[in-house]
C-alpha positions in Angstrom: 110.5 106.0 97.7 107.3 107.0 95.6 105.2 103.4 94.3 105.3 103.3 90.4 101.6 104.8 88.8 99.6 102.6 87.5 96.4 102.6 85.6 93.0 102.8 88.0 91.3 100.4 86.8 93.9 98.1 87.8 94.2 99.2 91.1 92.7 97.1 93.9 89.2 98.2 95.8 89.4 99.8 99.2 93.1 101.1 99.4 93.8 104.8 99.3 95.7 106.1 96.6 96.9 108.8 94.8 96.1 110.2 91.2 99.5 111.0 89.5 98.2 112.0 85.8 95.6 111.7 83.1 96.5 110.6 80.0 93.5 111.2 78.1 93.2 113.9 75.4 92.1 117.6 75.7 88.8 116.9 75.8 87.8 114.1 78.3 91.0 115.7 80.4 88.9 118.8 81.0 86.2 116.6 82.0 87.5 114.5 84.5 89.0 117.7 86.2 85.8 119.5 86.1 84.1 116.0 87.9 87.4 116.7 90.5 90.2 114.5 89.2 92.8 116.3 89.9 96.6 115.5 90.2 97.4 114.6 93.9 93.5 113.8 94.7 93.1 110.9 96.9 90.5 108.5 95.5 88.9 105.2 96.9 87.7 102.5 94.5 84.1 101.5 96.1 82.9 99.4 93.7 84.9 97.1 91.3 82.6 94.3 90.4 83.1 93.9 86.7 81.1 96.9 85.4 81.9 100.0 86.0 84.2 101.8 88.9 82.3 103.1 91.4 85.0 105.8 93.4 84.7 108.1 96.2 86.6 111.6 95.0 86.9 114.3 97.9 83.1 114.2 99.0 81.9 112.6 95.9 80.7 109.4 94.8 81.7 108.8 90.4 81.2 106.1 88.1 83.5 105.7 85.5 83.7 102.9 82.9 87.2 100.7 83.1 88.1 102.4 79.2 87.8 106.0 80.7 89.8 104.4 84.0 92.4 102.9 82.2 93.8 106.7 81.3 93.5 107.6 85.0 96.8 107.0 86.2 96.7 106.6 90.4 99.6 105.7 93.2 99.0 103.7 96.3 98.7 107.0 98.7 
């Protein structure tokens, strides 16, 4: 049984998961695929100390500020 998505920025620090969607518009979409966010990634939160999300996508490391993670829609992998 798949878990239910849920936003990223709610998602706890240090457990794999899985991104399941975007739900951002056209533009910031394209973005966040060109910075390799792509359905089915696996992502790790690093950093989730009140500021911005610190995340660890394929071999990089991203920072993304919780309005721009809250349309990030990830699974526990």
């Amino acid at each position: 049984m798949a878990s239910a998505s849920i936003p990223l920025h709610i998602a706890g620090s240090g457990q794999p998961l899985r991104l399941t969607r975007i739900t951002a518009g056209r533009k910031l979409t394209r973005r966040l695929t060109e910075l390799g966010l792509t359905p089915g990634v696996h992502i790790e939160i690093l950093h989730d100390h009140g500021g911005p999300l610190v995340l660890a996508v394929r071999d990089s490391r991203l920072a993304l500020g919780r309005s721009i993670a809250s349309k990030i829609l990830v699974e526990v992998a």
